[in-house]
C-alpha positions as CSV (number, residue, x, y, z in Angstrom):
1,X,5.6,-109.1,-25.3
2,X,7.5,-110.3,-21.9
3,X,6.8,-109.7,-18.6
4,X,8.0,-106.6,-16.8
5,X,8.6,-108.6,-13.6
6,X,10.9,-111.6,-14.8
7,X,11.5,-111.0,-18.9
8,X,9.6,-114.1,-19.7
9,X,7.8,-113.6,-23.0
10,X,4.1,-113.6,-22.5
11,X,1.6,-115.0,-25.1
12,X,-1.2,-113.4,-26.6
13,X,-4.3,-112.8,-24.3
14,X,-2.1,-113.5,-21.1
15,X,-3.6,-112.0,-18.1
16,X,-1.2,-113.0,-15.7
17,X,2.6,-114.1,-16.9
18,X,3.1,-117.9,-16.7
19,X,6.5,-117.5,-15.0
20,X,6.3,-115.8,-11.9
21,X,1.7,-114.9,-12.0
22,X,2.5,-111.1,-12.1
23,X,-0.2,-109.2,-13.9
24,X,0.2,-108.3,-17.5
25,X,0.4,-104.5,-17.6
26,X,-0.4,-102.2,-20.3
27,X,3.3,-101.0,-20.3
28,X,5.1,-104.4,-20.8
29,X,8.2,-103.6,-22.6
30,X,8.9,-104.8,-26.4
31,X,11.1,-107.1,-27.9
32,X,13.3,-104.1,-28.7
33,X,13.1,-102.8,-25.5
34,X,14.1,-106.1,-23.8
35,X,17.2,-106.9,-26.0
36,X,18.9,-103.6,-24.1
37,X,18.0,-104.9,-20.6
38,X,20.2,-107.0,-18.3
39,X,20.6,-110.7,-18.3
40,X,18.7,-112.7,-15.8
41,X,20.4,-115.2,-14.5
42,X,17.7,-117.9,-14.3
43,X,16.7,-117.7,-17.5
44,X,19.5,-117.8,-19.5
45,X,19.4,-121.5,-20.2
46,X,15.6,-120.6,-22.0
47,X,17.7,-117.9,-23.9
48,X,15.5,-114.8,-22.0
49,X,16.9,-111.7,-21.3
50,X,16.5,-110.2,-18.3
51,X,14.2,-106.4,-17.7
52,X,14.4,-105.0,-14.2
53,X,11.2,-103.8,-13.0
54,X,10.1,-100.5,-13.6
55,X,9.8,-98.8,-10.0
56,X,6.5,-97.4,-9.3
57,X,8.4,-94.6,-7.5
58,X,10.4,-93.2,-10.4
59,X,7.2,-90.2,-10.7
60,X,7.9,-89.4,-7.7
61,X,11.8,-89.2,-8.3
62,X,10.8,-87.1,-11.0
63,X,8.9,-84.7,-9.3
64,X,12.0,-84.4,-6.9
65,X,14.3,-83.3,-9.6
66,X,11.6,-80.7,-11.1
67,X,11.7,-79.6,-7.0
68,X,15.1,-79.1,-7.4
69,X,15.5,-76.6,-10.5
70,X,12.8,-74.6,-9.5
71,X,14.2,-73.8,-6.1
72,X,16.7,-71.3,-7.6
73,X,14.1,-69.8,-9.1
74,X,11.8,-69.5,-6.7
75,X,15.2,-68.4,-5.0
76,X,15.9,-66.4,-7.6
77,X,12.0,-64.5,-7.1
78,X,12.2,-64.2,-4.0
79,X,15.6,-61.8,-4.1
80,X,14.3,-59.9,-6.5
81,X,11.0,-59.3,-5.0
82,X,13.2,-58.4,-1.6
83,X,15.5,-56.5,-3.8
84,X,12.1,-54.4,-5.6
85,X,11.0,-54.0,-2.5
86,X,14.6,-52.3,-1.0
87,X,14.6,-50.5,-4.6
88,X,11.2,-49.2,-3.6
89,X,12.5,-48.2,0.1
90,X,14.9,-46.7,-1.5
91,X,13.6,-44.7,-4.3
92,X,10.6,-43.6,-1.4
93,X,13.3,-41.9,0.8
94,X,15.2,-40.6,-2.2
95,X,11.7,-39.1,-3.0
96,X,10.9,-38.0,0.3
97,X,14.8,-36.3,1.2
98,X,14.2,-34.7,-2.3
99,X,10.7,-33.0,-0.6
100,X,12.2,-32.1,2.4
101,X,15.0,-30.3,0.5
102,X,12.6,-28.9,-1.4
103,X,10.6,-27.6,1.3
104,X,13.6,-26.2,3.5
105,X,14.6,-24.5,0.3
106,X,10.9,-22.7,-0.2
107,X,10.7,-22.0,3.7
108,X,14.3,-20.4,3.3
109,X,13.1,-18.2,0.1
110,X,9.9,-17.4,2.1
111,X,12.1,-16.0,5.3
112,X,14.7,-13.9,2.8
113,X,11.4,-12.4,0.8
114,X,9.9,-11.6,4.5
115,X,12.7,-9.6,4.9
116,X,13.2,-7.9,1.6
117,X,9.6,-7.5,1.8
118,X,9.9,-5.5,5.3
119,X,13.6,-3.7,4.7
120,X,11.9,-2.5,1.4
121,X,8.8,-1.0,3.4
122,X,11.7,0.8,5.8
123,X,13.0,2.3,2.3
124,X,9.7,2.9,1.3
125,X,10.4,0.9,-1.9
126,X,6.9,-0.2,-2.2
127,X,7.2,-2.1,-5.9
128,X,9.4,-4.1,-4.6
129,X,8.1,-4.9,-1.5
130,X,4.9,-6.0,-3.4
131,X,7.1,-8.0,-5.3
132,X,8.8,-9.5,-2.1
133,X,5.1,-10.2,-0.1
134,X,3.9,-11.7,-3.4
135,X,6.4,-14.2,-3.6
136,X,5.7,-15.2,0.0
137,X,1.8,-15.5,-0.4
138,X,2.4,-17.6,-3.9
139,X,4.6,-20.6,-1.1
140,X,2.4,-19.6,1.8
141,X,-1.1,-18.9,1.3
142,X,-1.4,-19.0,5.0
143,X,1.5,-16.3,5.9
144,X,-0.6,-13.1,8.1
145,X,3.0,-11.3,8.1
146,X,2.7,-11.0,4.5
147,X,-0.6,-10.5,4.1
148,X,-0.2,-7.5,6.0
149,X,3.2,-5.9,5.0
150,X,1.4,-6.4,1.2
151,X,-1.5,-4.0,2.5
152,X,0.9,-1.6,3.7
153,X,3.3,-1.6,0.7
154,X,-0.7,-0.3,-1.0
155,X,-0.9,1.9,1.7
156,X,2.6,3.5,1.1
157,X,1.0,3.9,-2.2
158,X,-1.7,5.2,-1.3
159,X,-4.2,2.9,-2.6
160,X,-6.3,2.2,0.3
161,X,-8.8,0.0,-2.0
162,X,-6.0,-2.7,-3.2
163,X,-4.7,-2.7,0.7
164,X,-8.3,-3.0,1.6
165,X,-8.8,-6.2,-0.7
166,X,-5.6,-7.8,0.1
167,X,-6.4,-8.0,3.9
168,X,-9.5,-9.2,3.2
169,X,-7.9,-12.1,0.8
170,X,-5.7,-12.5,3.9
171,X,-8.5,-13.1,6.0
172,X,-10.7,-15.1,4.1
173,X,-7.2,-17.4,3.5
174,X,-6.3,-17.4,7.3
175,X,-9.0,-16.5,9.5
176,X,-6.7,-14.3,11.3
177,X,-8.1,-11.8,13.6
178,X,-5.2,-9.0,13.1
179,X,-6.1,-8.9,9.7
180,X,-10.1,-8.3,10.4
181,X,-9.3,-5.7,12.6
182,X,-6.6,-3.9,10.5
183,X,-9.0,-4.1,7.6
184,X,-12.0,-2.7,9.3
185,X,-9.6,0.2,10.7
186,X,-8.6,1.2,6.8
187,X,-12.3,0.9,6.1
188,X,-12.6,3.5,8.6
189,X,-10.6,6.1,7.6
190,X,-10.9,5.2,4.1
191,X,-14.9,5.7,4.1
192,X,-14.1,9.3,5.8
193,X,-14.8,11.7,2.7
194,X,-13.2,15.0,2.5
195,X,-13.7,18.2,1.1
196,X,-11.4,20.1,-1.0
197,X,-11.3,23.9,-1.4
198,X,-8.7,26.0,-3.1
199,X,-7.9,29.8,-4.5
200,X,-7.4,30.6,-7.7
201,X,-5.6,34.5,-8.2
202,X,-3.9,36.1,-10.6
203,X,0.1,35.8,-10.2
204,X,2.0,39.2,-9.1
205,X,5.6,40.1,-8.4
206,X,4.8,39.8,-4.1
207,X,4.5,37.0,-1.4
208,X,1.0,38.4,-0.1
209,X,-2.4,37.2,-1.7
210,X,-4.3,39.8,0.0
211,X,-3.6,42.1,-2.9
212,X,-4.2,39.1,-5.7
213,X,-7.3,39.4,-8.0
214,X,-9.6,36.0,-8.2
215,X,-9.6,34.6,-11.6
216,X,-13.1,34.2,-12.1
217,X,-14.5,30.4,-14.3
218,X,-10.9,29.1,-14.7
219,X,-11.4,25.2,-15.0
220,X,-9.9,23.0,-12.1
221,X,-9.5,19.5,-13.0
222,X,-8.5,16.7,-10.4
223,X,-7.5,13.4,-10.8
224,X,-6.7,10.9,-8.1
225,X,-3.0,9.4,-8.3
226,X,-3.5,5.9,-9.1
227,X,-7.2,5.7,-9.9
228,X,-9.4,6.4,-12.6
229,X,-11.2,9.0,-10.2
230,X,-11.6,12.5,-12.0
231,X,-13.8,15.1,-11.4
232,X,-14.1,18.9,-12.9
233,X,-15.4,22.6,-11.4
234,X,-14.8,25.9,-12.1
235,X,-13.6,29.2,-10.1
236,X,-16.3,31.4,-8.4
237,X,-16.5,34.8,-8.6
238,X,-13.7,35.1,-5.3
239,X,-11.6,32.6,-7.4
240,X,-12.3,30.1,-5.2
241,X,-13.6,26.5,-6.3
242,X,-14.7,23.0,-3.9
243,X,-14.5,19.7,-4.5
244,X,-16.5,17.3,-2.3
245,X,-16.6,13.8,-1.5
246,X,-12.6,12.7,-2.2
247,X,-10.6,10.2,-0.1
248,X,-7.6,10.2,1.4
249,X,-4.8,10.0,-1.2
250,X,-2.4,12.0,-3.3
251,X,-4.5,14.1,-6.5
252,X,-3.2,16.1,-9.2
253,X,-4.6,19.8,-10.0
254,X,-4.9,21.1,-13.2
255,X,-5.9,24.7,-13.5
256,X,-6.5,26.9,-17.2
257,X,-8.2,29.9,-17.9
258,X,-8.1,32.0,-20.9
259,X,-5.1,34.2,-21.2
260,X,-3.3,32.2,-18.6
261,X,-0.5,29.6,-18.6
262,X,-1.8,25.8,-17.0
263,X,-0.7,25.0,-13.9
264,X,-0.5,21.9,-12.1
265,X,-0.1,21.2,-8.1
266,X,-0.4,18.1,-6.1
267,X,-1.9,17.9,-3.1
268,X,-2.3,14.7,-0.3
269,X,-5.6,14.3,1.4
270,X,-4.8,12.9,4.8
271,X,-6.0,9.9,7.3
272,X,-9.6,11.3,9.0
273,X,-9.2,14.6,7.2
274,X,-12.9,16.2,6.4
275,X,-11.5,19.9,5.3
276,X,-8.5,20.4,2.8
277,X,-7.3,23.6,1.4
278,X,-4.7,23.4,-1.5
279,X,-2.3,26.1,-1.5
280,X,-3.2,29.1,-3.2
281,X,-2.8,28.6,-7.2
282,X,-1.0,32.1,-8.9
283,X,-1.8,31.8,-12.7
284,X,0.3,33.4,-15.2
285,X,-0.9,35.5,-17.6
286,X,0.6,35.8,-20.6
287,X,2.3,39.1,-20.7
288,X,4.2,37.8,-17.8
289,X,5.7,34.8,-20.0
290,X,9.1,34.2,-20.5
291,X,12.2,33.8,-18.2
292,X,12.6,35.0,-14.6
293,X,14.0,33.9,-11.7
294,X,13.3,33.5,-7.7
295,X,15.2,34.3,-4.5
296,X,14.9,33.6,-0.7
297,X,16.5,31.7,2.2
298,X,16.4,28.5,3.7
299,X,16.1,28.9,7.3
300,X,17.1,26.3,10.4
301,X,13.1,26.1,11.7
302,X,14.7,25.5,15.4
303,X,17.3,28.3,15.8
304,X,16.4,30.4,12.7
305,X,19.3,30.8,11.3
306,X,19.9,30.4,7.4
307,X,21.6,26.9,6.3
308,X,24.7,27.1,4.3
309,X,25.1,24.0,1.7
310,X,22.2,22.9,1.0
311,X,21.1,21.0,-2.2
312,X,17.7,23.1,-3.8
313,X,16.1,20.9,-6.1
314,X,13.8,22.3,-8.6
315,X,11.0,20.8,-10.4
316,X,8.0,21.6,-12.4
317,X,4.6,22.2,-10.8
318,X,3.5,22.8,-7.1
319,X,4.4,19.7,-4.8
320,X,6.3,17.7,-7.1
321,X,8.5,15.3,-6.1
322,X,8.6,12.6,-9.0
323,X,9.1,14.2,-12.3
324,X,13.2,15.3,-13.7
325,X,14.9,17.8,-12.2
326,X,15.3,21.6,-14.0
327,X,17.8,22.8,-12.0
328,X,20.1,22.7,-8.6
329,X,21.7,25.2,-6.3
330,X,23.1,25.0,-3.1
331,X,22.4,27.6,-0.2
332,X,25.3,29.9,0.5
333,X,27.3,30.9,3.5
334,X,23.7,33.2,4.7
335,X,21.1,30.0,3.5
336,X,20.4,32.5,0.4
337,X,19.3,31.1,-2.9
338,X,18.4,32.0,-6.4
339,X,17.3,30.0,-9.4
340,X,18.8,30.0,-12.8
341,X,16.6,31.4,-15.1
342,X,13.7,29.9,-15.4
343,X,10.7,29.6,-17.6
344,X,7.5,31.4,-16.0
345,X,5.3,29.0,-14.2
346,X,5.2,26.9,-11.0
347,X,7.8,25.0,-9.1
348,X,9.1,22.9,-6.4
349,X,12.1,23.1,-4.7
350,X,13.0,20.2,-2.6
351,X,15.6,20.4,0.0
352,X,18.0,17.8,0.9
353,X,20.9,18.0,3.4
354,X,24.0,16.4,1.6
355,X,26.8,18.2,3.4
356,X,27.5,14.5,5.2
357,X,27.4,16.0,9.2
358,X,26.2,13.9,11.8
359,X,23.8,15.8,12.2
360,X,21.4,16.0,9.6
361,X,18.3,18.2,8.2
362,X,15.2,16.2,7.4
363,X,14.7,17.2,3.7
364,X,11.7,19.9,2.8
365,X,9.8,20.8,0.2
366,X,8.6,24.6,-1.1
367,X,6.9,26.4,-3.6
368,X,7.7,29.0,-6.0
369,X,6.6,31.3,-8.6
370,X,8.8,32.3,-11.7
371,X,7.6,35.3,-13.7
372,X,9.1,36.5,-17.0
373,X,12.1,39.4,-16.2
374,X,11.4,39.1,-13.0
375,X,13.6,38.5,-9.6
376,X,10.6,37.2,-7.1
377,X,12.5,37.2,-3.7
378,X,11.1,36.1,0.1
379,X,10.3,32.9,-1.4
380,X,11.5,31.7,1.9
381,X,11.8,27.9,3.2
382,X,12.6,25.8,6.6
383,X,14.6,22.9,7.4
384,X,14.6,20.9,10.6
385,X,17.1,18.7,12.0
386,X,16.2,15.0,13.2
387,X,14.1,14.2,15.8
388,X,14.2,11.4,18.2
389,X,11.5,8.2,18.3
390,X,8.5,10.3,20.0
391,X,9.1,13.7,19.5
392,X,7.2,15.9,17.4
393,X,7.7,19.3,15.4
394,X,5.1,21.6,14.0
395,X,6.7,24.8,12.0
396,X,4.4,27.3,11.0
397,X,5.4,29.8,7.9
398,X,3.5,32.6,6.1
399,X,3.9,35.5,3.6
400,X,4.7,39.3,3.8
401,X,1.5,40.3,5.6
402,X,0.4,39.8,8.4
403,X,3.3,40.6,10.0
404,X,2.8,38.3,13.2
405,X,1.6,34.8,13.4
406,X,1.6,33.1,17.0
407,X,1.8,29.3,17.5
408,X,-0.3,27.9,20.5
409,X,0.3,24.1,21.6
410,X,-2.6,22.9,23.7
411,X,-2.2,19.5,26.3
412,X,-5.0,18.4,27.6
413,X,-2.7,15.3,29.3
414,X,-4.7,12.1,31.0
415,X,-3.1,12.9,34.2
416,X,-4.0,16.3,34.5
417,X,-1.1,17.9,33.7
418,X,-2.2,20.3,31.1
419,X,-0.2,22.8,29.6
420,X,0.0,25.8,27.2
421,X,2.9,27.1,25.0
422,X,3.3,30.0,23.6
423,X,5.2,33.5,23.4
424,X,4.3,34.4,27.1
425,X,4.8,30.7,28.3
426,X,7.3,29.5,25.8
427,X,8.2,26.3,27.7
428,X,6.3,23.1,30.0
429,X,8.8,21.4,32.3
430,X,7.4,18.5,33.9
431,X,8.2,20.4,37.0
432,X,9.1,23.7,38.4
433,X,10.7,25.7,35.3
434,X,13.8,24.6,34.7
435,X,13.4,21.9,37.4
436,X,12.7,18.6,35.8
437,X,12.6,17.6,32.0
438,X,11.5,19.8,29.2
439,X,8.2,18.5,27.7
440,X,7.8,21.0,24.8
441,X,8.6,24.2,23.9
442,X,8.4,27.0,21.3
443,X,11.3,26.9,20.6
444,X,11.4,30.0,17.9
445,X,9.1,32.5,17.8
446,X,9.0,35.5,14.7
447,X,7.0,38.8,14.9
448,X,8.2,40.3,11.6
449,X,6.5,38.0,8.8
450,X,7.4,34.8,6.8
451,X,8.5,33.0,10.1
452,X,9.3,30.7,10.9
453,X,7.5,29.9,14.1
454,X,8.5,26.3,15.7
455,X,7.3,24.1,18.1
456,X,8.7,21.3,19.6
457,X,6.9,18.1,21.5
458,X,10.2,16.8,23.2
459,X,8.3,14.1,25.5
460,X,5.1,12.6,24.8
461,X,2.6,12.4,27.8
462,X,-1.1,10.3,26.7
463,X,-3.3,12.5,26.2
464,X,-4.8,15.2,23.4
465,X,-3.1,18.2,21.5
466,X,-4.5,21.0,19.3
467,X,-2.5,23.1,17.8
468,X,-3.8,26.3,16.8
469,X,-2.8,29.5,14.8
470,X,-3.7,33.1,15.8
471,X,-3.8,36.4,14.0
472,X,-2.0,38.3,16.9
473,X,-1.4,41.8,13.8
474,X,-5.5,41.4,14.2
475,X,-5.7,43.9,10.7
476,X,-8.6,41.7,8.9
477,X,-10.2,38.4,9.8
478,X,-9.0,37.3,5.9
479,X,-5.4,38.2,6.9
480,X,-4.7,34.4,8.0
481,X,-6.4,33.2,4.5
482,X,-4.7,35.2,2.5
483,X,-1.3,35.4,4.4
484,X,0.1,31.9,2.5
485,X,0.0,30.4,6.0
486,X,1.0,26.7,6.3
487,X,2.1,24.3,9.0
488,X,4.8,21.4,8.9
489,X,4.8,18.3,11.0
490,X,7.8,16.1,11.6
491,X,7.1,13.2,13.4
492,X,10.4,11.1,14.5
493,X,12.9,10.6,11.6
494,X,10.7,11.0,8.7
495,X,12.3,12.0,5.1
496,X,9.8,14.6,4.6
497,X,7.2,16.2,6.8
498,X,4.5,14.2,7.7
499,X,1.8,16.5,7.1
500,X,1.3,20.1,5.5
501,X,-1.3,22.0,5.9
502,X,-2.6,25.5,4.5
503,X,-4.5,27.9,6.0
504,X,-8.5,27.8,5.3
505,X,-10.3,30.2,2.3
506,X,-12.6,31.4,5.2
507,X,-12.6,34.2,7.5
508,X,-11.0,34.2,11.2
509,X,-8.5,35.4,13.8
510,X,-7.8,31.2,14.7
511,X,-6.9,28.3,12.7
512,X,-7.5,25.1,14.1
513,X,-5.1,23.0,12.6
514,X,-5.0,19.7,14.0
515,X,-5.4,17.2,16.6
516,X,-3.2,15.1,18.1
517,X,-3.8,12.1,19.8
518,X,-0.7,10.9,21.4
519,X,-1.8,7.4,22.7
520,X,-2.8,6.1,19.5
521,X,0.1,8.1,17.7
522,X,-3.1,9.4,15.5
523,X,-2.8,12.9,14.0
524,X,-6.7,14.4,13.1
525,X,-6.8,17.3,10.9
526,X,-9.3,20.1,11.6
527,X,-8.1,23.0,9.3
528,X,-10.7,25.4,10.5
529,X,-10.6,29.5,11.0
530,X,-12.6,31.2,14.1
531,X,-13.8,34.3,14.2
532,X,-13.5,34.9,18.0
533,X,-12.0,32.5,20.5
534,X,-15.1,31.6,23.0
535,X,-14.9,28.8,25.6
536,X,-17.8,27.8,25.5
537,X,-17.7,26.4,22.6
538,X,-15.7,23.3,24.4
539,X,-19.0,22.3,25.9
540,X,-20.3,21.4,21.9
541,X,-16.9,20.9,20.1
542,X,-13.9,19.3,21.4
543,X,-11.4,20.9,19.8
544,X,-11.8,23.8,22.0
545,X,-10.3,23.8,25.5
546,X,-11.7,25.0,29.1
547,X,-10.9,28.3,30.9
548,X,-8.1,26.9,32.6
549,X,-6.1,28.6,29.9
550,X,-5.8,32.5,29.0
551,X,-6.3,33.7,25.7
552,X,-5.9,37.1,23.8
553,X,-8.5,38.6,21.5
């Protein structure tokens, strides 16, 4: 062994080396490992060679050098913990530019489906307006506007229950007052049950069901379009039959009888209305089978004139309007039509004005009868032309006999400006006569059957209307239920008329059609028959007027 300080080989059991007194440590160097060191100088004469210390520092040199190769590392770390956290910054506002896209892209889908939705109610393309509101609800849960243009798509279909239940979805979703109020006011009317009564005659070769006999126990049956609602009855001995408890809504008739052809009509039960009558139901019998045809004219319901050029389209059944077409005519140079030949039964012509003039006639809708080998002529119908935004039109039309209907218009106006038209007072200025602006007129008045008989709300004033039908021929208080009687309203630029109503089953000199009240824009049908006109009964009912006004008996 030698000595780590001086090289001086060290005997066995030294403690301290003889040379220079440093302690013998454990890690003296060998033999070996002293023939590599350097030579000391002083003791070369004793043939020693010379081992340098070893520093007491070198660990810590060591742990220097380890220092320096893990700094690049740590270096190294650092950068790509910086870099994972940019890639993360990154990647977020990828992520959140993608949502935002995303989002702009639904709202935009939501705004184009609110419009569909809405230019499809204007067409009265209700399936796909559904489709349209639908699509908004699915990104917007929240959305009233289509909430409620849903309900009315269900209204334009006439399911009140669906448009019911989707306003109260709306509700429940939103909280939204509009929609609690606009569901309570369907509730309303939709809780308002009607009652339904109809005539039921054997079909003859004439306009006038005064001299039609009743089919007595022919089976009515009545389904509700667009429900499972279905009830039956049968004729009485008058041919007349009643259903009760219906709401509003669009039904289909189905009458048979033994010896008798089926027939089918469709009818609309309207907003409020408590008393319907159908039109009057001709059945066939059989010896009257086979082919015939009809005839009658088309007649401008403001100046009375027949319509040349105008497309007749013919369908099956009584108040048709969905099912193929049979047949189409056009009106000649006098408004006069005839069918092709036809099978015997009922039909519907509608009316549509496709000449392509400015000014156009708001398409109509009659009915006629067909009987084998027989030419059935008066089957008469009106057309009138577009109205402005407010106006109002009520035509009034009826068979052979009686040969004079008269049309009253009643305005019992908030600001006391009431008024009466009528053949002796045809006009209401909202001044002198002729001094001021025409508030409405009757504009065409017919004494010699069939009609028709117009009248015309020009400007609007708040306030109440009743219009009202007398018997002015006065022959038999049945004359205005068996005359064929009904009453058009066009209100604005509808497609079709509003509402149609026929004349009452029951005895009277006065039909009480309707009810108008112009501040809510609310038509209220009444469809009742009088026997006598009596003011008092305006004290009790008030669809009857004061004695401010004159009336005939």
């Amino acid at each position: 062994m030698f000595c780590i300080k001086c090289g001086k080989q060290l005997e066995e059991g030294d403690v301290f080396c003889g040379n220079c007194g440093a302690p013998v440590a454990n890690d003296n160097i060998s033999e070996s490992q002293a023939g590599n060191a350097p030579v000391n100088p002083a003791n070369l004469q004793a043939g020693y060679q010379y081992v340098p210390p070893v520093s007491t520092a070198q660990p810590q040199v060591k742990v220097r050098k380890s220092r320096g190769k893990l700094l690049p590392i740590l270096i190294t770390v650092v950068i790509l913990i910086i870099a994972g956290v940019g890639i993360g910054f990154g990647v977020r506002a990828r992520n959140e530019r993608l949502i935002a896209e995303a989002l702009e892209e639904q709202r935009r889908t939501m705004r184009e489906q609110l419009r569909l939705g809405n230019r499809y109610l204007d067409d009265l393309d209700y399936e796909r307006a559904i489709a349209a509101f639908e699509q908004v609800i699915e990104i917007d849960p929240k959305n009233v506007d289509a909430y409620m243009g849903l309900a009315e798509a269900y209204i334009g279909l006439g399911d009140y229950e669906k448009a019911i239940k989707i306003l109260k979805e709306g509700e429940d979703e939103t909280d939204d007052d509009d929609l609690y109020d606009y569901r309570k006011e369907l509730e309303t009317v939709w809780n308002v049950l009607s009652g339904l009564d109809g005539l039921v005659v054997v079909a003859d070769s004439d306009t006038n069901y005064a001299n039609n006999v009743p089919v007595v126990g022919a089976d009515v049956h009545i389904e509700r379009v667009g429900s499972r609602f279905s009830a039956n009855t049968t004729t009485d001995r008058d041919g007349r039959y009643h259903f009760s408890d219906l709401h509003l809504g669009e039904y289909d008739l189905t009458v048979t009888a033994d010896g008798y052809a089926t027939l089918y009509q469709r009818i609309e039960i309207y907003e409020l209305q408590t008393d319907m009558t159908a039109a009057p139901i001709e059945l066939i019998p059989h010896e009257l089978l086979g082919d015939g045809t009809a005839s009658g004219v088309i007649y401008d319901a403001l100046e009375g004139f027949g319509v040349e050029g105008l497309t007749l389209r013919i369908r099956s059944g009584a108040g048709n309007l969905s099912s193929n077409v049979v047949a189409s005519i056009t009106t000649d140079s006098r408004g006069y039509y005839q069918t092709p030949s036809l099978p015997a039964g009922t039909y519907s012509v509608e009316i549509v004005d496709e000449r392509g003039y400015s000014e156009k006639y708001i398409d109509g809708l009659i009915n006629i009868k067909i009987l084998g080998s027989l030419e059935i002529g008066s089957q008469n119908g009106t057309v009138s032309t577009e109205l402005l935004t407010g106006q109002m039109r009520i035509v009034l039309s009826w068979g052979a006999t009686p040969s004079d209907l008269d049309s009253h218009l009643f305005a019992h106006l908030d600001n006391g400006k009431n008024y009466h038209t009528w053949y002796s007072d045809m006009e209401a200025w909202s001044q002198g006569d002729y001094d001021g602006e025409r508030r409405a007129a009757l504009d065409l008045d017919d004494t010699s059957s069939y009609g028709p008989e117009t009248t015309t709300i020009y400007i609007q004033e708040d306030g109440d209307y009743t219009f009202v039908v007398h018997d002015f021929s006065s022959y038999s208080e049945m004359d205005i239920a068996q005359s064929g009687a009904l009453v058009q309203i066009y209100m604005g630029n509808s497609s079709m008329p509003d509402y149609v109503f026929y004349a009452p089953q029951t005895s009277g000199y006065y039909w009480v059609v309707f009810k108008y009240d112009s501040r809510t824009g609310r038509v209220t049908p009444v469809n009742q028959n009088m026997d006598r006109w009596d003011d008092s009964f305006y004290d009790t009912d008030p669809y009857f007027f004061d004695d401010q006004y004159y009336y005939y008996y």
